[in-house]
MIRODO-660140 format. One line per field, with one value per atom (N, C-alpha, C): residue number from 1; atom name; x, y, z. Coordinates in steps of 0.1 Angstrom, whole numbers, plus 5000, padded with zeros to 4 digits. Each point is the difference from the previous one (the first is absolute). Example, Ala and Ser with C-alpha at 12.3 -4.5 7.8 and 13.67 -1.06 7.14 Angstrom:
nr = (1;1;1;2;2;2)
atom = (N;CA;C;N;CA;C)
px = (5132;4991;5009;4996;5009;4992)
py = (4943;5012;5012;5011;5011;5011)
pz = (5078;5000;5000;4993;5000;5008)
//
This chain:
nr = (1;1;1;2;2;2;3;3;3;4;4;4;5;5;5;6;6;6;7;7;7;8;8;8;9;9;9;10;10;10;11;11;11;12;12;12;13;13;13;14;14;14;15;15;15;16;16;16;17;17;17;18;18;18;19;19;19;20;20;20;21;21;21;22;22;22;23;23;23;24;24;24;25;25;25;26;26;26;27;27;27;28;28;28;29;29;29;30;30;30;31;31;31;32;32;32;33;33;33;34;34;34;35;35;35;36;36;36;37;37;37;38;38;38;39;39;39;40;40;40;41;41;41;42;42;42;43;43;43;44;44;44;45;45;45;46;46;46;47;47;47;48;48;48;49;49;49;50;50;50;51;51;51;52;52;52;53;53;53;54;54;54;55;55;55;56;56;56;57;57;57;58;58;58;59;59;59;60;60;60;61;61;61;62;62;62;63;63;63;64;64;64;65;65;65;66;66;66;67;67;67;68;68;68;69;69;69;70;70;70;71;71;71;72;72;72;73;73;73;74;74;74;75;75;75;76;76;76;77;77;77;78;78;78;79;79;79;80;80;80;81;81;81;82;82;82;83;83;83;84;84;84;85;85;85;86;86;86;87;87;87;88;88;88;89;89;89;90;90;90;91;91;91;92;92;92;93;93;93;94;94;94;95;95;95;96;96;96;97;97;97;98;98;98;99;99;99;100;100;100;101;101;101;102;102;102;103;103;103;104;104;104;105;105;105;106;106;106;107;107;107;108;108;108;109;109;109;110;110;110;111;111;111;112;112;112;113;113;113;114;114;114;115;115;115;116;116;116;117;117;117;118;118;118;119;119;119;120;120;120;121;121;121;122;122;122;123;123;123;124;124;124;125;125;125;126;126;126;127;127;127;128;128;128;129;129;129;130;130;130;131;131;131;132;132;132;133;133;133;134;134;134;135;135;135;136;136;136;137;137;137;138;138;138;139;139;139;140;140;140;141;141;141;142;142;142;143;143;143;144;144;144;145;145;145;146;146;146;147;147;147;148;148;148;149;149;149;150;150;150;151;151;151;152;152;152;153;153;153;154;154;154;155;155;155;156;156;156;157;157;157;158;158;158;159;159;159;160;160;160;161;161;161;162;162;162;163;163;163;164;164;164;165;165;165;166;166;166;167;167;167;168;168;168;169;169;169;170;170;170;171;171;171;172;172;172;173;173;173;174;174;174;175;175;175;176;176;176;177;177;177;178;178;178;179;179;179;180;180;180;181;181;181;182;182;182;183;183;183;184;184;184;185;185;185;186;186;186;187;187;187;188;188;188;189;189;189;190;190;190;191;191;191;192;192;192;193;193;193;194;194;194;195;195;195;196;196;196;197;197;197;198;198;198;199;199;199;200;200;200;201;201;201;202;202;202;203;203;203;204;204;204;205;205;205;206;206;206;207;207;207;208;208;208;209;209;209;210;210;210;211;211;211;212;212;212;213;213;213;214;214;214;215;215;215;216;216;216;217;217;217;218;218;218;219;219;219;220;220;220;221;221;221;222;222;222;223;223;223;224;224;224;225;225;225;226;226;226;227;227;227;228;228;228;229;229;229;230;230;230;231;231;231;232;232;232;233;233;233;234;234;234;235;235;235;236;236;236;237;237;237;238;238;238;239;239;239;240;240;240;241;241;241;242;242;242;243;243;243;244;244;244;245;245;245;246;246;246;247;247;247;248;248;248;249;249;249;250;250;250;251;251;251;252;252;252;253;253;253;254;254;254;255;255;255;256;256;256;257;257;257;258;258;258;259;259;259;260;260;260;261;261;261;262;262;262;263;263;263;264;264;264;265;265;265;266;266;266;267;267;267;268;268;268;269;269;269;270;270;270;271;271;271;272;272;272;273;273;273;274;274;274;275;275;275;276;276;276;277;277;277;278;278;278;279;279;279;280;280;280;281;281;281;282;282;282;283;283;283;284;284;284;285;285;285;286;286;286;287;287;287;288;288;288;289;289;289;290;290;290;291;291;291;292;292;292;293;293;293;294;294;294;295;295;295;296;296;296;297;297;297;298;298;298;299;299;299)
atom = (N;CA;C;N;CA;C;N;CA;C;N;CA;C;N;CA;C;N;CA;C;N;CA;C;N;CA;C;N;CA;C;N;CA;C;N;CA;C;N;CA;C;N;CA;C;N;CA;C;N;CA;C;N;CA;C;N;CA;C;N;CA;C;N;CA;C;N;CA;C;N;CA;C;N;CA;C;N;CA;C;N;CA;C;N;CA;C;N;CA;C;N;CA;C;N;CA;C;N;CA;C;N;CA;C;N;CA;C;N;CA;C;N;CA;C;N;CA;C;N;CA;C;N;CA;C;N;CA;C;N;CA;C;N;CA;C;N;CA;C;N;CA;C;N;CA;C;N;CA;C;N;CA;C;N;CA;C;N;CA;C;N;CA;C;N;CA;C;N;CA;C;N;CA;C;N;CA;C;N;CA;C;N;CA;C;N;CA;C;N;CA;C;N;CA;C;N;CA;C;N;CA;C;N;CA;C;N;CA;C;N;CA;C;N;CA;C;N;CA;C;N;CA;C;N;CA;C;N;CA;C;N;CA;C;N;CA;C;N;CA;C;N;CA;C;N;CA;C;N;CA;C;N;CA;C;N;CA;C;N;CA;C;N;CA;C;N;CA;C;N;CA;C;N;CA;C;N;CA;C;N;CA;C;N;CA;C;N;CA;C;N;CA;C;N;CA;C;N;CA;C;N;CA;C;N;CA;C;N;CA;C;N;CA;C;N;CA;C;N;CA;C;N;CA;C;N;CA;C;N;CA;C;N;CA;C;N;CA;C;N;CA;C;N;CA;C;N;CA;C;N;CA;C;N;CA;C;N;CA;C;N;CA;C;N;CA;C;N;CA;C;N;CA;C;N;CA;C;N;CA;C;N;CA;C;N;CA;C;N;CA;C;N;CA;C;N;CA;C;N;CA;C;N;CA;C;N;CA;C;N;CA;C;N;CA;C;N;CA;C;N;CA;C;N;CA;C;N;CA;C;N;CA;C;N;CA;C;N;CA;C;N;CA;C;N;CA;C;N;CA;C;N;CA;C;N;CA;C;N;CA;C;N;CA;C;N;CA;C;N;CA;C;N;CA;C;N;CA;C;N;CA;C;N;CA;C;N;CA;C;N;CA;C;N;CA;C;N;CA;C;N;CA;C;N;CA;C;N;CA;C;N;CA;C;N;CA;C;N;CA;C;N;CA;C;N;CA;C;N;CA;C;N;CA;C;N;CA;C;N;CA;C;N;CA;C;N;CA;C;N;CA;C;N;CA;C;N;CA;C;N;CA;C;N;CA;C;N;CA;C;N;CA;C;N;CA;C;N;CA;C;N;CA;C;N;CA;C;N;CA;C;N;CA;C;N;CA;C;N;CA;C;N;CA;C;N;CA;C;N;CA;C;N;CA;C;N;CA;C;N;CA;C;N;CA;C;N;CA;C;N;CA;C;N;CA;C;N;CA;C;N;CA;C;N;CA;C;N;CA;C;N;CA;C;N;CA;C;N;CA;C;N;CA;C;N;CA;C;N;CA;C;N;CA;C;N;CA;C;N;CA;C;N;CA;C;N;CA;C;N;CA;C;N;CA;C;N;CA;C;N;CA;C;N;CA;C;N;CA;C;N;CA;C;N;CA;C;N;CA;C;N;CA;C;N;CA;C;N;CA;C;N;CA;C;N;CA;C;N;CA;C;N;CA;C;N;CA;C;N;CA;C;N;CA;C;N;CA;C;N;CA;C;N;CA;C;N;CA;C;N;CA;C;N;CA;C;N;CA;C;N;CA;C;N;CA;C;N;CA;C;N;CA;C;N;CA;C;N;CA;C;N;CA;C;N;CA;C;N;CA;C;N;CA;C;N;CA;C;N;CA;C;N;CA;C;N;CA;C;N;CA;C;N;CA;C;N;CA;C;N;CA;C;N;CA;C;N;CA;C;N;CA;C;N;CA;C;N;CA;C;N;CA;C;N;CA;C;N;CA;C;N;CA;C;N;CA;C;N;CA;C;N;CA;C;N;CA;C;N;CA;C;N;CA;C;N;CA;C;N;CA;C;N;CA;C;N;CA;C;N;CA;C;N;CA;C;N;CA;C;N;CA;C;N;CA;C;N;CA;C;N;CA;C;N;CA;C;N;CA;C;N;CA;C;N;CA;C;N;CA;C;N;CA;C;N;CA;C;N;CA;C;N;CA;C;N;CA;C;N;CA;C;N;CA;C;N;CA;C;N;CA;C;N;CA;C;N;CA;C;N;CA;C;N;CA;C;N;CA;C;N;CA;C;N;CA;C;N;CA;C;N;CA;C;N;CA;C;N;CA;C;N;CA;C;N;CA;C;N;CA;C;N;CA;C;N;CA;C;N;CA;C;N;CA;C)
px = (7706;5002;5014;5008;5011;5001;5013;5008;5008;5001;5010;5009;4997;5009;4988;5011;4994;4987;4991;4985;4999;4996;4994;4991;4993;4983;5011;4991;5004;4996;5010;4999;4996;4987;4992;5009;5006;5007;5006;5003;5005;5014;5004;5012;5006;5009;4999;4997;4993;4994;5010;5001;5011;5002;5010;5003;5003;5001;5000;5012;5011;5009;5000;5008;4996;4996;4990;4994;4992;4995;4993;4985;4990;4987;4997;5000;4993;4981;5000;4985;4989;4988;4990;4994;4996;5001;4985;4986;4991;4994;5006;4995;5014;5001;5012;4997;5001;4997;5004;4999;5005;5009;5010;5000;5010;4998;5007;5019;5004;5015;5001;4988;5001;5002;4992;4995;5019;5005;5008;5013;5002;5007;5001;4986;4996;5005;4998;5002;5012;5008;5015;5009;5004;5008;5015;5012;5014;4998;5010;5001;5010;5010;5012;4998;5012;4998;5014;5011;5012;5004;5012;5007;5000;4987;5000;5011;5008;5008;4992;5004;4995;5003;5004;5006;4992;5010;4996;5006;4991;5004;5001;5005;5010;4982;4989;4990;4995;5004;4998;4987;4998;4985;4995;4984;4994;4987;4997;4988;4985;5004;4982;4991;5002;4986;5004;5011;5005;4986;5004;4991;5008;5009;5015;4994;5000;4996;4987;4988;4986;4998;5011;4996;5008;5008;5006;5015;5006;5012;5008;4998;5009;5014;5004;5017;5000;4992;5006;4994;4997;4995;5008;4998;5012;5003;4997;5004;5004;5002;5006;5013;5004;5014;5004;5012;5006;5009;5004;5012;5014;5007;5011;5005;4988;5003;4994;4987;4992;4998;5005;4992;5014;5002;5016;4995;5011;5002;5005;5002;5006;5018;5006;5014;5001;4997;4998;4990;5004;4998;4983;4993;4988;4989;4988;4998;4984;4994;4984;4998;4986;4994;4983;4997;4984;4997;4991;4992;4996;4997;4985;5010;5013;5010;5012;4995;5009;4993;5005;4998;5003;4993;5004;5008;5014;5007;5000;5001;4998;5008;4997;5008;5009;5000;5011;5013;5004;5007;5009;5015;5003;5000;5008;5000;5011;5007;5010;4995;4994;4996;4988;4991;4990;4997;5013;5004;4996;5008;4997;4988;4988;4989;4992;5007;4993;5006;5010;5001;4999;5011;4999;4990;4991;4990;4991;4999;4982;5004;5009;5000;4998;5008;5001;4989;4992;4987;4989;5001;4992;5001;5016;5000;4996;5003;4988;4991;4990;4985;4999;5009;4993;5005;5004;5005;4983;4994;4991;4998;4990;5001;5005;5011;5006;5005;5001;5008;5017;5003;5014;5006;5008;5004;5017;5000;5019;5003;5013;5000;5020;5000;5011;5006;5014;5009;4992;5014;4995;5007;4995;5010;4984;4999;4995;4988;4993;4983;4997;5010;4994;5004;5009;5005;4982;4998;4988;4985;4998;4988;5004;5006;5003;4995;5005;4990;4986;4996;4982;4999;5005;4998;4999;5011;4999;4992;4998;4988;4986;4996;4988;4998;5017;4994;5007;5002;5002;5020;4997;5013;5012;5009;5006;5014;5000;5014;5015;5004;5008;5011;5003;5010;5010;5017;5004;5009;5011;5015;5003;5004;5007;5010;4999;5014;4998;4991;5003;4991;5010;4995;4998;5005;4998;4986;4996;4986;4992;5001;4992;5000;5004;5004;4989;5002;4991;4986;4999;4985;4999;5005;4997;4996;5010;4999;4981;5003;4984;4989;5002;4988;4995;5008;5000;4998;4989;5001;5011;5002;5014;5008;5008;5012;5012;5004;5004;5005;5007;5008;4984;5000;4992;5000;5013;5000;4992;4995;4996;4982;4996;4985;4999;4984;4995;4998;5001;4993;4986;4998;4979;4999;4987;4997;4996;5001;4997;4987;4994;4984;5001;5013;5004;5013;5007;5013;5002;5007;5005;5013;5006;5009;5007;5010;5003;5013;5007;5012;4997;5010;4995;5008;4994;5010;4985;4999;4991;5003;5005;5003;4993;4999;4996;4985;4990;4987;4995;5006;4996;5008;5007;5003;4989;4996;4991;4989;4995;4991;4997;5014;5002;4996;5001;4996;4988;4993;4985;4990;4991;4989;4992;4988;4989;4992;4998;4996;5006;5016;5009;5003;5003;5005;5013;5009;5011;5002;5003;5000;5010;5002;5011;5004;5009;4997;5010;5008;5009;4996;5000;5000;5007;5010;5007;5006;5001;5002;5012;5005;5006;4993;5003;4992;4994;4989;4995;5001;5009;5002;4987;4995;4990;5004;4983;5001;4989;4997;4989;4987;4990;4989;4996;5001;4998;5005;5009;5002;4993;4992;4992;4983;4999;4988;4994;4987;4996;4997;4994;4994;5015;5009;5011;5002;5001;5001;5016;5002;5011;4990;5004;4995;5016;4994;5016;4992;5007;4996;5002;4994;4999;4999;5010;4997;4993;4993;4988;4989;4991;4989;5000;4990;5002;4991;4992;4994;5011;5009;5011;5011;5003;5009;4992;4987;4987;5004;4998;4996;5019;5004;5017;5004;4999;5001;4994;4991;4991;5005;5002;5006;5010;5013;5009;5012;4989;5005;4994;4988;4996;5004;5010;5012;5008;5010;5002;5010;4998;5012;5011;5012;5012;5010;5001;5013;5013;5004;5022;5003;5005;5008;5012;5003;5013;5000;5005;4995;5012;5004;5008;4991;5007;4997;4996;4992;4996;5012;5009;5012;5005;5000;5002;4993;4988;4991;5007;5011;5007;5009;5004;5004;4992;4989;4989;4994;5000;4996;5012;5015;5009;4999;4996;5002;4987;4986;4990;5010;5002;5005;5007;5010;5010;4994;4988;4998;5003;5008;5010;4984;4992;4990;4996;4999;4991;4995;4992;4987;4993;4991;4993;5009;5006;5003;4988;5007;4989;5008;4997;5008;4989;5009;4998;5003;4990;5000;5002)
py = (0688;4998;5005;4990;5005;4995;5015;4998;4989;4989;4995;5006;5002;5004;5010;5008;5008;4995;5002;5002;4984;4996;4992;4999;4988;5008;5000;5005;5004;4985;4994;4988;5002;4990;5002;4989;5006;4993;5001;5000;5002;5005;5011;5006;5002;4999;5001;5016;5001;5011;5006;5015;5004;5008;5006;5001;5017;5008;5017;5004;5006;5005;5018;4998;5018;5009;5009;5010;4996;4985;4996;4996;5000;4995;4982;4990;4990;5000;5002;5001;4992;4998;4990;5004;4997;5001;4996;5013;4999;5003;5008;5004;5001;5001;5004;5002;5018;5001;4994;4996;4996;5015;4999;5012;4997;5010;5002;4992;5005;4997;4984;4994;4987;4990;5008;4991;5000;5017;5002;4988;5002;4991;4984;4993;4988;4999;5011;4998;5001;5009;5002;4990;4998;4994;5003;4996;5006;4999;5013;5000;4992;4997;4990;4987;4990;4990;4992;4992;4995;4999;5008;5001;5009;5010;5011;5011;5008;5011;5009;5009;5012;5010;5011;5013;5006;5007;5004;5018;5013;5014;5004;5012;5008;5001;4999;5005;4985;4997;4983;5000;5011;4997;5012;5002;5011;4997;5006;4999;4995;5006;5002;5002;5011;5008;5010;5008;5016;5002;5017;5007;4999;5001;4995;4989;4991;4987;5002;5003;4999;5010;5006;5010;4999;4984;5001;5003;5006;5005;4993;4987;4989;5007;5002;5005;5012;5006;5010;4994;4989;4991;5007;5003;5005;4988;4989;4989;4986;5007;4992;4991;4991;4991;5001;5001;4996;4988;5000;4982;5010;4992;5003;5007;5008;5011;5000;4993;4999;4988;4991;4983;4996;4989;4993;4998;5002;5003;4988;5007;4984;5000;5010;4994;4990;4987;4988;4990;4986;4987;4999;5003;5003;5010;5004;5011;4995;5011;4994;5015;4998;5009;5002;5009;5001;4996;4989;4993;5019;5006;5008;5010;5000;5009;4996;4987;4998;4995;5001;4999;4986;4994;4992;5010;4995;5005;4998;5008;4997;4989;4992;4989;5001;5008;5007;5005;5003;5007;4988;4998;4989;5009;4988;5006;5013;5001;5013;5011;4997;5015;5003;4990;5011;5005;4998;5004;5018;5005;5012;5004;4997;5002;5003;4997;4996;5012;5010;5007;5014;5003;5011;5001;4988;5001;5001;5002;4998;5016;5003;5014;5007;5000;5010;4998;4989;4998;5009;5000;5008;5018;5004;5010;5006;4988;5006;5001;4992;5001;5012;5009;5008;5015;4995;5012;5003;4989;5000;4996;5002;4993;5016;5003;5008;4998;5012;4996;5007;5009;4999;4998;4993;4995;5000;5008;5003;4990;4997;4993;5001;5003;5005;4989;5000;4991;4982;4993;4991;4985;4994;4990;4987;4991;4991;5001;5008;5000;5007;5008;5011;4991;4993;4991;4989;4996;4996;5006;5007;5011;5004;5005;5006;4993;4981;4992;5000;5003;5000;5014;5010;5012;5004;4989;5001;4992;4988;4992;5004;5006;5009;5014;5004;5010;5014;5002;5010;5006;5013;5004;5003;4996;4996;5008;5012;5013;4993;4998;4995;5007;5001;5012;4992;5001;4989;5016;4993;5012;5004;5014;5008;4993;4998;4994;4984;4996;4986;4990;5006;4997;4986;4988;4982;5002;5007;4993;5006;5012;5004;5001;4987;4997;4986;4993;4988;5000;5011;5006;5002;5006;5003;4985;4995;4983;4999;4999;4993;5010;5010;5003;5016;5007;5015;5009;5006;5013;5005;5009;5006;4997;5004;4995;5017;4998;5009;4999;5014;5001;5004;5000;5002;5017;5009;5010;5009;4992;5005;4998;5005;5005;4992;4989;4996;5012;4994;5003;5011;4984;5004;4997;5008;5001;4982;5001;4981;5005;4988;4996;4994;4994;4995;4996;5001;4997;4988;4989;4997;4998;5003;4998;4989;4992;4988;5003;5012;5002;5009;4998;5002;5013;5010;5016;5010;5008;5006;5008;5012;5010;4995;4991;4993;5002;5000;5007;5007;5017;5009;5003;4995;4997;4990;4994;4988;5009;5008;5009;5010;5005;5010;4996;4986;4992;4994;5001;4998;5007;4999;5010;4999;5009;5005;4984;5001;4987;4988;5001;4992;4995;4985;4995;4995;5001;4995;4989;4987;4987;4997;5003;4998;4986;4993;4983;4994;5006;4995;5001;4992;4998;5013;5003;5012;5005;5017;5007;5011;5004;5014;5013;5009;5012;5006;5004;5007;5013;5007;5016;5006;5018;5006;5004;5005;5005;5009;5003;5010;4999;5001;4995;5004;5005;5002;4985;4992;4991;4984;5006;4988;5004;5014;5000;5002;4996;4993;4984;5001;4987;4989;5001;4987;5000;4986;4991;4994;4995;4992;4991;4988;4988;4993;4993;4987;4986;4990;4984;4993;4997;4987;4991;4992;4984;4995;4988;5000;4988;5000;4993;4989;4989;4986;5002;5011;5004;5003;5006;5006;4986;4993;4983;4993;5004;4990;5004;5015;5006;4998;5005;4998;4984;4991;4987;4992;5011;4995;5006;5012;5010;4999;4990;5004;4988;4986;4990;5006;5010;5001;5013;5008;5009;4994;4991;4992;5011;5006;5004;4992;5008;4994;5003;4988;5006;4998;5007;5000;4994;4990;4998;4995;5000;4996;4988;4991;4986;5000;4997;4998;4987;4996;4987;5005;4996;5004;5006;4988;5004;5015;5007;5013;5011;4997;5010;5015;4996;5014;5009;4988;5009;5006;4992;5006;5017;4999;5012;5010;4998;5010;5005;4987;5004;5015;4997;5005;5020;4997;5011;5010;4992;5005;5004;5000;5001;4994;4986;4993;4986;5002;4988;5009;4994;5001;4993;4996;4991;4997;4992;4998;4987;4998;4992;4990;4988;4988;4987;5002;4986;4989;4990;4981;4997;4991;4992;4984)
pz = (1311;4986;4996;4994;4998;4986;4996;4983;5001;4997;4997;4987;4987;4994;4989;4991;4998;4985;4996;4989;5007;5014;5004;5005;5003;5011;5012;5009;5014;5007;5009;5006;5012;5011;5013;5004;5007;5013;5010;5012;5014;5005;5001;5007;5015;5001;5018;4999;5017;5004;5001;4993;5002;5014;5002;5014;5001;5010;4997;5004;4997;5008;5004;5007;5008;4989;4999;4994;4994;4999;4989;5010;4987;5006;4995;5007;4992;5001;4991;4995;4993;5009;4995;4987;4990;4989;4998;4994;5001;4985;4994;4986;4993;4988;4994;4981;4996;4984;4996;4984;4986;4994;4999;4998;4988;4988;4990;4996;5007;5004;5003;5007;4999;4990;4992;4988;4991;5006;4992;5000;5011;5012;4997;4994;4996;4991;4986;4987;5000;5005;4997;4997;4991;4990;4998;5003;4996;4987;4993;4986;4996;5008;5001;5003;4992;5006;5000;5008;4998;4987;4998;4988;4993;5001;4996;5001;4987;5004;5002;5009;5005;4999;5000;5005;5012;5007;5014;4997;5002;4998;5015;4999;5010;5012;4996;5008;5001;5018;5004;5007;5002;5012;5007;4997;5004;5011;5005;5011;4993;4990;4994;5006;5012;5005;5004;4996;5001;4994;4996;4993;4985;5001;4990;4990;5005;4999;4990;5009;4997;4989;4994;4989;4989;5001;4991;4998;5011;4998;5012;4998;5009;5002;4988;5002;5010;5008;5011;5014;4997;5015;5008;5011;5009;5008;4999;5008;4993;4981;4997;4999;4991;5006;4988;4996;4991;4996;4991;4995;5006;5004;5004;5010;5003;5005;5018;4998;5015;4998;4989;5001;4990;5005;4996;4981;4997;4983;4991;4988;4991;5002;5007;5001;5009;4994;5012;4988;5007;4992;5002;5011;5002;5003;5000;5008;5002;5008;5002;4995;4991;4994;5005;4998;5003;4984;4996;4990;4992;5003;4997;4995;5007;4992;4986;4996;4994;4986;4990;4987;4991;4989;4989;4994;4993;4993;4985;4987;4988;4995;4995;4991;4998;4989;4988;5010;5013;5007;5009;4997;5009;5011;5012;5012;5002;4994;5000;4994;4991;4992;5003;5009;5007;5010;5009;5013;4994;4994;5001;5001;4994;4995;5013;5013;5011;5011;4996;5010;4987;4994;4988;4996;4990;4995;5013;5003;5013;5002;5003;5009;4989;4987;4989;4989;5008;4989;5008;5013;5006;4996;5003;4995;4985;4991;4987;5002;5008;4997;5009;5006;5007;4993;4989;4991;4989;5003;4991;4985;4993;4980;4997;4999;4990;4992;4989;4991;5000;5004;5002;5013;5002;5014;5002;5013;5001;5009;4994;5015;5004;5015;5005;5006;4992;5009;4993;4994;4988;5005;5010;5008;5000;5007;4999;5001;5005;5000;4989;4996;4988;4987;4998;4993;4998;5008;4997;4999;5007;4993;4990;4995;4985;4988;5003;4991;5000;5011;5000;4998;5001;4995;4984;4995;4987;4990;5012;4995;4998;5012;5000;4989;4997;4989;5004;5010;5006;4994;5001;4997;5005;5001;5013;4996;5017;4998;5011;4996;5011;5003;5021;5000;5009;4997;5008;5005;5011;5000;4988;5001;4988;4998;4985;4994;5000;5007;5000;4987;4987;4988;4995;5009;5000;5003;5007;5009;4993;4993;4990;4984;4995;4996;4996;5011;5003;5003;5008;4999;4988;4987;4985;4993;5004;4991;5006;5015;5004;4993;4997;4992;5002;5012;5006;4986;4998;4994;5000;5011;5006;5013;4999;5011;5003;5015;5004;5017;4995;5016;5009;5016;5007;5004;4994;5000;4986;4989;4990;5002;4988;4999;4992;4998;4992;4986;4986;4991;4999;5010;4997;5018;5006;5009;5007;5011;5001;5010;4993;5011;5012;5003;5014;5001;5011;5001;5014;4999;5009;5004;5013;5004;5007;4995;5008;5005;4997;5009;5007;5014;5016;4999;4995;4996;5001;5017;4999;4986;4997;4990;4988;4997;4990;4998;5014;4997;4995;5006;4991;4989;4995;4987;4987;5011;4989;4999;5013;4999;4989;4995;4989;4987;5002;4988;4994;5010;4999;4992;4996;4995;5007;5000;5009;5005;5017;4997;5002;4999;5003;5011;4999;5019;4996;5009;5007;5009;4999;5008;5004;5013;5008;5003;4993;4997;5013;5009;5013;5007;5013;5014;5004;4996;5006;4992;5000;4995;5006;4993;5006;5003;5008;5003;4986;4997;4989;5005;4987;5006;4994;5005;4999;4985;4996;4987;4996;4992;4997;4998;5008;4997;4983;4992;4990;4994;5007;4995;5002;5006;5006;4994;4997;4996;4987;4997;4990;5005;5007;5008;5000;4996;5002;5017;4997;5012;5003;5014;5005;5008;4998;5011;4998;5014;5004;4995;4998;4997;5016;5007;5013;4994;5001;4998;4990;5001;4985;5006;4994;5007;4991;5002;4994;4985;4996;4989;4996;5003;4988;4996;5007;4998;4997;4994;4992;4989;4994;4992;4997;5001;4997;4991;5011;4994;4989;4994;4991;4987;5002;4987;4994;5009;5001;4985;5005;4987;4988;5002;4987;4996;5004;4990;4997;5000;5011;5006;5014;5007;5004;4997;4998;5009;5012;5012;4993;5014;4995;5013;5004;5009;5004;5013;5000;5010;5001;5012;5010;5011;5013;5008;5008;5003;5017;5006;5016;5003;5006;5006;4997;4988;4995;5001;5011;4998;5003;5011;5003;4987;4989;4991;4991;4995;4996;5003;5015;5002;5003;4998;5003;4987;4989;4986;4995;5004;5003;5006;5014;5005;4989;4994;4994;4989;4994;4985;4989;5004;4987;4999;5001;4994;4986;4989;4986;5002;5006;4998;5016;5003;5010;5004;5010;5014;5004;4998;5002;5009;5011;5007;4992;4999;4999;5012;5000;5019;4992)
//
């Protein structure tokens, strides 16, 4: 009985016998369950269909039977793949995607402005949700992911402390326009105590400082892949139940939940466009610190 294609009956008809190569058993076939997965297997349906735009995030492909996996927290699969990185990426005219990892994109969003939404936003939407529903929220170092959580932060309600380099009064500045209660050097002290803080610049020092900032209770969200050394500090400064967690990656609940919220603030990217051929300037530009806005090749 075979699938021909997928929500079909199963078609009775004749296969060549298959044949066994070394390690393998060919086996007479006397019973065989119904079993759950089949049915699943039958019904399965792509959510896509030619022509569809997509977006594809930084997390391309997980096992789905770690323990990782089976509890929900796909993003520390240890045998996961990433875009770009372990599986060929979008700097290029085509790419192959796993279906299960990739997304319908909002309407409202051409193709350039919602390139971002797909690496900043996924990673820095995960680091809010892991700051929790607070109401005061810091957040360290004010560049493209914080540039967009800030709208859903302000959407949701939440009061929003923002701490960039000392002196660097443009950037705090624009945090003010977007809606920041307060604004400040990363060397200064909130006002008022904050219920969580996240950090998107890669400056260990910067933790227990956020830490100081906290009230009883408080977490700290380490929003980088990589960080600088975190120097020691005083346990007096950590206690009072406040927390530090790191952000891994993000799971496809959080690029569900992101994609949906995000036309209806509407979050609002900044970018800058380069054409393939440029990807090398793009990223010296990136190196250098001279991008205002998010980096988007056109193919």
């Amino acid at each position: 009985m075979v699938l021909d294609r997928p929500r079909q009956p199963l078609q009775l008809g004749d296969v060549p016998k298959p044949k066994a190569k070394a390690g393998e058993l060919l086996v007479r076939v006397n019973t065989c369950a119904v079993c759950r997965t089949d049915l699943h297997v039958v019904d399965e349906n792509s959510q896509f269909k030619v022509g569809d735009r997509v977006g594809i995030p930084w997390l391309g492909w997980t096992d789905g039977e770690c323990v990782y996996c089976r509890s929900s927290r796909e993003n520390l699969c240890d045998r996961a793949k990433f875009t770009g990185y372990t599986i060929d990426g979008g700097y290029a005219e085509f790419t192959v995607a796993d279906s299960r990892f990739c997304f319908h994109l909002p309407d409202n969003y051409n193709d350039v402005d919602v390139a971002p939404l797909l690496c900043a936003g996924l990673i820095g939407y995960r680091s809010y949700r892991k700051a929790g529903d607070v109401r005061r929220l810091g957040i360290y170092g004010f560049g493209n992911a914080a540039h967009l959580i800030a709208q859903i932060a302000l959407y949701e309600g939440r009061e929003l402390f923002v701490f960039t380099r000392p002196g660097d009064k443009a950037t705090q500045e624009s945090a003010k326009k977007l809606g920041a209660k307060w604004t400040g050097g990363s060397d200064e002290m909130p006002p008022e105590k904050l219920d969580a803080a996240i950090i998107f610049a890669s400056v260990g020092p910067l933790v227990p400082t956020a830490l100081r900032a906290l009230a009883k209770g408080g977490i700290v969200v380490c929003g980088g892949i990589h960080m600088s050394d975190i120097p020691s500090f005083p346990y007096a400064d950590l206690w009072g139940e406040r927390a530090i967690t790191s952000v891994a990656n993000l799971t496809r609940r959080d690029a569900e939940e992101f994609l949906e919220i995000a036309p209806r603030v509407p979050v609002q990217t900044k970018t800058e466009i380069f054409p393939l051929e440029e990807a090398n300037a793009a990223l010296e530009k990136f190196r250098a610190g001279e991008l205002t806005a998010t980096a988007v090749l056109v193919i």
